[in-house]
GUTOR-821497 format. One record per residue (C-alpha): residue in three letters; residue number from 1; x, y negated, z. Coordinates in Angstrom, 3 decimals, decimal comma, padded with zeros to 6 digits, always signed. Example, Ala and Ser with C-alpha at 12.3 -4.5 7.8 and 13.67 -1.06 7.14 Angstrom:
GUTOR-821497
+-------+------+----------+----------+----------+
: kolro : mimi :     east :    north :       up :
+-------+------+----------+----------+----------+
:   Ala :    1 : +012,300 : +004,500 : +007,800 :
:   Ser :    2 : +013,670 : +001,060 : +007,140 :
+-------+------+----------+----------+----------+
This chain:
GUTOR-821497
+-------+------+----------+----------+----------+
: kolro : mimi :     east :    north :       up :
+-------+------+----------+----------+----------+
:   Unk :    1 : +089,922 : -038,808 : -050,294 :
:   Unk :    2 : +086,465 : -040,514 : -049,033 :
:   Unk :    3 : +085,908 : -042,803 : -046,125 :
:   Unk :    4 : +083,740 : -039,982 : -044,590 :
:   Unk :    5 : +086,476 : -037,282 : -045,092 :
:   Unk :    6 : +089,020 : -039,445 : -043,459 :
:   Unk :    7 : +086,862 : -040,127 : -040,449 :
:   Unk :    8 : +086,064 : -036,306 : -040,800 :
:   Unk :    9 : +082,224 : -036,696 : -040,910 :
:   Unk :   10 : +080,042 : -034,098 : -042,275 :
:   Unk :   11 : +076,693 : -035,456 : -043,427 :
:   Unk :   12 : +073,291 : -033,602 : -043,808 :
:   Unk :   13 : +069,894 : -035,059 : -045,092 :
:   Unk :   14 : +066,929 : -033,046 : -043,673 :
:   Unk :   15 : +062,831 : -033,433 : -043,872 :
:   Unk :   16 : +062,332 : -030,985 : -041,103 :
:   Unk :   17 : +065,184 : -029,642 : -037,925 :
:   Unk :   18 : +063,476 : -026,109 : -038,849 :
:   Unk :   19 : +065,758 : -026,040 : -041,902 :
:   Unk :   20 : +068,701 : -025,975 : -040,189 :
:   Unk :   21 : +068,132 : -022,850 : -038,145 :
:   Unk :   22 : +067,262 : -018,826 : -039,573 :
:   Unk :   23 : +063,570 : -019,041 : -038,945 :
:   Unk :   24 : +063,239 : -015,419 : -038,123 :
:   Unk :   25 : +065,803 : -015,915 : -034,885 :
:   Unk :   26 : +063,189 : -015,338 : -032,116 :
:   Unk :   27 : +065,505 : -017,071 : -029,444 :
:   Unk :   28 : +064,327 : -020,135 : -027,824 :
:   Unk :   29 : +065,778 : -023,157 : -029,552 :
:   Unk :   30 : +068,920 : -023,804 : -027,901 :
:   Unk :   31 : +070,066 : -020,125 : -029,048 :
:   Unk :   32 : +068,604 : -020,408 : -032,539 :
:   Unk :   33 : +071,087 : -019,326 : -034,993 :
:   Unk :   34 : +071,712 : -021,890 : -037,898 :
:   Unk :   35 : +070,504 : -021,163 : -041,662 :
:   Unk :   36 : +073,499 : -019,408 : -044,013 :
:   Unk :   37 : +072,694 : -022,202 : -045,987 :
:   Unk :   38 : +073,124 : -024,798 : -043,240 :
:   Unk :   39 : +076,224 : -022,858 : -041,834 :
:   Unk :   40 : +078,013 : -022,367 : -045,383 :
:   Unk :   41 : +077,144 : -026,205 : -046,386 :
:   Unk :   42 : +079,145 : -026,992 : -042,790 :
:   Unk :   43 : +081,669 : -024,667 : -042,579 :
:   Unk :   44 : +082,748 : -025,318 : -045,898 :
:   Unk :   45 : +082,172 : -029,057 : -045,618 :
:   Unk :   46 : +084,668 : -028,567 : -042,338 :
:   Unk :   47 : +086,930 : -026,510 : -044,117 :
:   Unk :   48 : +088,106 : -029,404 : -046,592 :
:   Unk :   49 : +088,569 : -032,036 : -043,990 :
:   Unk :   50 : +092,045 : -032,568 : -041,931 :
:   Unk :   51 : +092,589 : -030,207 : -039,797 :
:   Unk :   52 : +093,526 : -032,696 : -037,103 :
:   Unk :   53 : +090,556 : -034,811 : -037,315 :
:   Unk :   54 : +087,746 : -034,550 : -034,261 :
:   Unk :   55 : +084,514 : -033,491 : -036,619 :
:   Unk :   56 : +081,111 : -035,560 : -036,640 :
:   Unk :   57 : +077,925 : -034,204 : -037,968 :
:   Unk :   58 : +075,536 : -036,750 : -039,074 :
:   Unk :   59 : +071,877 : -035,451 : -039,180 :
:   Unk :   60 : +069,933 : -037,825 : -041,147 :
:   Unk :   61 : +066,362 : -036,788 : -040,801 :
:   Unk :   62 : +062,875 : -038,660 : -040,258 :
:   Unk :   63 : +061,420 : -040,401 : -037,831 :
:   Unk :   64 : +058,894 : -037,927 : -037,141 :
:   Unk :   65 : +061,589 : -035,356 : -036,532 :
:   Unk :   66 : +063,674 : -037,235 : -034,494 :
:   Unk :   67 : +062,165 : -036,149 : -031,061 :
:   Unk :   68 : +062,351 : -032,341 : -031,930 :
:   Unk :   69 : +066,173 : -032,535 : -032,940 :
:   Unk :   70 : +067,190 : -033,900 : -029,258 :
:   Unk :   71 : +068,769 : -030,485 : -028,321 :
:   Unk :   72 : +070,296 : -030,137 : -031,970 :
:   Unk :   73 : +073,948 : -030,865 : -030,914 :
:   Unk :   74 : +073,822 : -028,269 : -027,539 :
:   Unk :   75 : +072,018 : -025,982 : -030,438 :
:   Unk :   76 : +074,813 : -026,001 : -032,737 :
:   Unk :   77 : +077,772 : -026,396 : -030,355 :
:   Unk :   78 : +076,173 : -022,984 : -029,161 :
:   Unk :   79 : +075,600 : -021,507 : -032,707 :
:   Unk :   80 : +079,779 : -022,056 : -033,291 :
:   Unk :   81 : +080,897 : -021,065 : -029,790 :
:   Unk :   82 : +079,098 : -017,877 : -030,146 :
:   Unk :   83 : +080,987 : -017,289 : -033,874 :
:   Unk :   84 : +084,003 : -018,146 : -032,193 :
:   Unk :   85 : +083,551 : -015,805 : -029,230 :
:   Unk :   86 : +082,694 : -013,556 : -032,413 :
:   Unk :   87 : +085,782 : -013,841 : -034,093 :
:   Unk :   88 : +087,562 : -013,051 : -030,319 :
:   Unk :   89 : +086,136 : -009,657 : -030,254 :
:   Unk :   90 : +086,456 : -009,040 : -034,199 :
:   Unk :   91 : +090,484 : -009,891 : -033,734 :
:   Unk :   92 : +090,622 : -007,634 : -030,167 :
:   Unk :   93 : +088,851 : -004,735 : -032,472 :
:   Unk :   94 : +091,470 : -005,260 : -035,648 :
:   Unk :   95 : +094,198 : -005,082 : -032,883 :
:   Unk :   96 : +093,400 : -002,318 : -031,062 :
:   Unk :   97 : +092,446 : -000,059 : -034,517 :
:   Unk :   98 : +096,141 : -001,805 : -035,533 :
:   Unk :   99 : +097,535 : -000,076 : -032,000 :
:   Unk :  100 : +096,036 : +003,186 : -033,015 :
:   Unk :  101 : +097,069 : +003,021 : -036,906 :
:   Unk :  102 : +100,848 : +002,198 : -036,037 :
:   Unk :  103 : +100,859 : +005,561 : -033,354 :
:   Unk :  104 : +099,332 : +007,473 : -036,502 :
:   Unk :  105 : +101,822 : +006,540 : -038,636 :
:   Unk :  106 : +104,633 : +006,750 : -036,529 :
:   Unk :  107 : +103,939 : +010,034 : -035,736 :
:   Unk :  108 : +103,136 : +010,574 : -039,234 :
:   Unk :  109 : +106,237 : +008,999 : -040,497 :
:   Unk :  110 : +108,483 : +011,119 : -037,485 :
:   Unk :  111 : +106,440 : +014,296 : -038,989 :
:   Unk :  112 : +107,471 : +013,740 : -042,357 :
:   Unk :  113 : +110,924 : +012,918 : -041,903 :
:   Unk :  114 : +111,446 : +015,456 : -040,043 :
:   Unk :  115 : +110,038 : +017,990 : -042,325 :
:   Unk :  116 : +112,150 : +016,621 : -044,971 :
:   Unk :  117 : +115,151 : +017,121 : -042,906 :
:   Unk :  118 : +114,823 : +021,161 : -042,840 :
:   Unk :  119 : +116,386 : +023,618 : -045,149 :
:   Unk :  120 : +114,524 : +024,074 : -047,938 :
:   Unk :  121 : +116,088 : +027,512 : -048,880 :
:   Unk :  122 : +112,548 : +028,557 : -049,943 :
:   Unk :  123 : +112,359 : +026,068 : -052,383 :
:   Unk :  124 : +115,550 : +026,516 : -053,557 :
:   Unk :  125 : +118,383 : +023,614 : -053,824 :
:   Unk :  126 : +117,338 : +022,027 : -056,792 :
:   Unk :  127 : +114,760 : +019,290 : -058,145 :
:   Unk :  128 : +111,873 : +020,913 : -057,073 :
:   Unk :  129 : +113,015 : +020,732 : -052,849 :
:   Unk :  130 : +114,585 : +017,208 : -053,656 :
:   Unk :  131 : +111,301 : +015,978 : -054,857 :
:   Unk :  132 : +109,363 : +017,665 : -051,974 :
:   Unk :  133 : +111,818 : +015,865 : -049,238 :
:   Unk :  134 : +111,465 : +012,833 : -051,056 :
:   Unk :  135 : +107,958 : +012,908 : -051,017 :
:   Unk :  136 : +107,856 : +013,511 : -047,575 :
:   Unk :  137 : +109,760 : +010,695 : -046,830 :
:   Unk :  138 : +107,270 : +008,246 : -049,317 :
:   Unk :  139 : +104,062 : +009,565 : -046,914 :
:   Unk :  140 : +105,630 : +008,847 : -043,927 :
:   Unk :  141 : +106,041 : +005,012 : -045,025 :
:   Unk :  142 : +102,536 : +005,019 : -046,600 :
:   Unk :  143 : +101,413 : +006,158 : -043,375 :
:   Unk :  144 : +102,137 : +003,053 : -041,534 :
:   Unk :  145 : +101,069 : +000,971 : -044,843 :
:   Unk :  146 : +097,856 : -000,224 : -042,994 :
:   Unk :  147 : +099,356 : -001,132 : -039,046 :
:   Unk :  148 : +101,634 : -003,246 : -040,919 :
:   Unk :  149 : +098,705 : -004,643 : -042,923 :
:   Unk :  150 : +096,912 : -005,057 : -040,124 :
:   Unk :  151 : +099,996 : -006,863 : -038,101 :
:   Unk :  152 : +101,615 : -008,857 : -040,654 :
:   Unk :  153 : +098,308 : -009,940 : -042,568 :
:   Unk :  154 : +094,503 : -009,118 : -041,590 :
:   Unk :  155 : +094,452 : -011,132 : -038,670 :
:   Unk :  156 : +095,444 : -014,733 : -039,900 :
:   Unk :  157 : +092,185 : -015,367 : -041,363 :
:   Unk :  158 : +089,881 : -014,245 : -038,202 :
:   Unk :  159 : +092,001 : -016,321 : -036,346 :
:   Unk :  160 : +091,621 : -019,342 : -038,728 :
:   Unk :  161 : +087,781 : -019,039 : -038,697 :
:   Unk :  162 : +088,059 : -018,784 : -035,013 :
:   Unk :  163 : +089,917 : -021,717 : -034,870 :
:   Unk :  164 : +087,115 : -023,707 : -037,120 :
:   Unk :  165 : +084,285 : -022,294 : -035,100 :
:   Unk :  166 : +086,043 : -024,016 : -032,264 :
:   Unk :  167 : +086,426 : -027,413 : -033,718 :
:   Unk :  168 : +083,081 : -027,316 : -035,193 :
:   Unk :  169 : +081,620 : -026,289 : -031,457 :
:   Unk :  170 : +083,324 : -029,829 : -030,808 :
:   Unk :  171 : +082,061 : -031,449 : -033,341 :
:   Unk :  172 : +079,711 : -034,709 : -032,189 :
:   Unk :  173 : +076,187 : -034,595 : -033,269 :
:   Unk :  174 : +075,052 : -037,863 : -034,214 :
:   Unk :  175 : +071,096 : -038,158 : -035,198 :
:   Unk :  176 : +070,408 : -040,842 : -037,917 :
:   Unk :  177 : +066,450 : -042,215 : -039,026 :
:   Unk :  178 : +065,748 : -042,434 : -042,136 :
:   Unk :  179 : +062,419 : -044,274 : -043,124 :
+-------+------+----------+----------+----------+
C-alpha cells in the first residue's frame, strides 16, 4: 500500500476549480454540485483507503486558480453532506416501502395458508387439490420474498455510501501551487 493511501490522502491535479463542479448547476458556488467525473475519481479513490483513516484531499492546481478555490473545501464538505442527507431519505423510503411490503405479504401469506387449509372437496382428494394447497402455500412465502429482501439485504449498501459521504464531508481540503 502507498504512503498516500496510508495517510489516506486523495490527490487531484487541476488547470481550472471549474472542473471540479457540473457546470450547468446554477447554484452559487458554495452549493455547486461536483463533476461525476470529479465525484467518481473521489469516491472511488475514498472507497480503497482504510476505513478508519481521517481523509485529505489535496487540490493541486495553479497559481492563477488559487484565489478562486478558497471556498473549495466548504464547497465539497457541502456537495457530500447533501449525498449523505441523500442517502438518509433514500434508506427512510426503502424502509417504509419494506413496512408496507412485509403487511402485503403477511396478509398475503395468512390468505394463502389459509386457503390451503379448506376442504378441497371440489377438487377432489387427489394430486390435483394437493398441488393447489401446495401452491398456495409457495405464494404466500414468495409474497414476503421482497420485505425480507429489503430487511435482510437492500439497505447495507445505502447505508455504506452514507457512511462514505460522511467521512468524505470530513475530509480536509488542502490547496497545493503548482508552477
Amino acid at each position: 500500500m502507498s504512503d498516500a493511501a496510508n495517510a489516506g490522502l486523495i490527490e487531484i491535479r487541476i488547470d481550472k476549480v471549474s472542473q471540479l463542479f457540473d457546470t450547468k448547476d446554477l447554484h452559487p458556488f458554495h452549493q455547486w454540485s461536483l463533476a461525476d467525473e470529479a465525484d467518481a475519481y473521489i469516491t472511488g479513490h475514498a472507497q480503497e483507503l482504510p476505513p478508519r483513516k481521517p481523509l485529505t484531499i489535496v487540490i493541486h492546481l495553479p497559481e492563477a486558480e488559487y484565489p478562486h478555490a478558497l471556498g473549495l473545501g466548504n464547497a465539497i464538505a457541502s456537495y457530500y453532506t447533501k449525498r449523505a442527507d441523500a442517502g438518509t431519505r433514500e434508506l427512510r423510503t426503502l424502509f417504509r416501502n419494506g413496512r408496507v411490503a412485509l403487511l402485503t405479504g403477511i396478509a398475503v401469506f395468512i390468505l394463502c395458508f389459509s386457503l390451503a387449509q379448506l376442504p378441497t372437496g371440489w377438487l377432489g382428494g387427489g394430486y390435483v387439490s394437493q398441488y393447489f394447497r401446495e401452491g398456495l402455500v409457495i405464494v404466500g412465502w414468495v409474497a414476503n420474498w421482497r420485505p425480507m429482501e429489503i430487511f435482510l439485504y437492500d439497505w447495507w449498501p445505502i447505508v455504506s455510501k452514507r457512511r462514505l459521504y460522511r467521512r468524505l464531508a470530513r475530509a480536509q481540503v488542502v490547496l497545493k501551487r503548482q508552477s
